[in-house]
C-alpha positions in Angstrom: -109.5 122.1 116.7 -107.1 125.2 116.9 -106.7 127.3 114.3 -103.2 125.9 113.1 -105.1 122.1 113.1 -108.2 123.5 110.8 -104.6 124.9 108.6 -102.7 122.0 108.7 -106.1 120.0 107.7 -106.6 122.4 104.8 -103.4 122.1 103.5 -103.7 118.5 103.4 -106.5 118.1 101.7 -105.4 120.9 99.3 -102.5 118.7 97.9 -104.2 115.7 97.9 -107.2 117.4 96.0 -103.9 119.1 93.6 -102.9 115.5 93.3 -106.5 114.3 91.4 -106.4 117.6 89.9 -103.5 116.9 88.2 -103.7 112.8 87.8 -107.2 111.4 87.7 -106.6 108.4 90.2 -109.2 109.1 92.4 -110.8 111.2 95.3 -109.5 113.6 97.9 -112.3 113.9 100.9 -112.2 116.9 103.2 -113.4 116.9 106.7 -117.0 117.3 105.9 -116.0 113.6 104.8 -118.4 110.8 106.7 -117.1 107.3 107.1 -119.2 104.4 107.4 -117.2 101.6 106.7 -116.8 99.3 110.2 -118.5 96.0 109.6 -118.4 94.7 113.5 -120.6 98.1 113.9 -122.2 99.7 110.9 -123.7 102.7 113.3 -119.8 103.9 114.0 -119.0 106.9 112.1 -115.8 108.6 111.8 -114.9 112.3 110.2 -111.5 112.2 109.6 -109.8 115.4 108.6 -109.0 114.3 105.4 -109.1 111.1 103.3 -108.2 109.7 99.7 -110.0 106.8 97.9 -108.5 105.9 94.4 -110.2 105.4 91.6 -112.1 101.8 90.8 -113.0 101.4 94.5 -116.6 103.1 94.7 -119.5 101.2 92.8 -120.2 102.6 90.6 -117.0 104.6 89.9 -118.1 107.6 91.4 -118.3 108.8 95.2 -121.5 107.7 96.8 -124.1 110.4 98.0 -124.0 109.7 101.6 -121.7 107.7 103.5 -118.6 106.4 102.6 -118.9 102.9 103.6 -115.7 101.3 102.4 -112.2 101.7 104.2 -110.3 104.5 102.3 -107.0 104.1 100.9 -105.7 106.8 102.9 -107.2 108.8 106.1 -105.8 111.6 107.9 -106.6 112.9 111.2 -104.8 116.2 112.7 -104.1 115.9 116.3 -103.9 119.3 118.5 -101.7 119.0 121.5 -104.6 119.6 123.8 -106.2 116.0 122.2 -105.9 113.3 123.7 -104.7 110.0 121.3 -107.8 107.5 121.6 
């Protein structure tokens, strides 16, 4: 990622994260985030750049300690123009 994608990215994240701040209804991942959450192939893992999960989903109502293994309700990936879209 350029510089403006790793900005973009932040930003992101930054108003989702102001969004919990503010109204506890649930969690704003950054792009240290790991997903785990494809049942036809549980050994795929995706980092997007950002993601949101609301509040009830986790079991118990917390974030896990490792993977995130359910779909979240919202991910975000920033695309540089030198990536290529698969």
């Amino acid at each position: 990622m350029g510089a403006k994608a790793v900005w973009v990215a932040g930003r992101v994240y930054q108003q989702l994260q102001n969004l919990v701040d503010v109204t506890p209804v649930g969690w704003a991942f950054g792009d240290g985030a790991q997903l785990r959450c494809y049942t036809d192939d549980p050994d795929r893992i995706r980092k997007p750049d950002a993601c949101f999960v609301r509040r009830g989903r986790f079991v118990p109502d917390e974030p896990p300690e490792g993977f995130i293994t359910i779909p979240p309700d919202l991910v975000v990936e920033v695309v540089s123009p030198s990536d290529s879209y698969y």
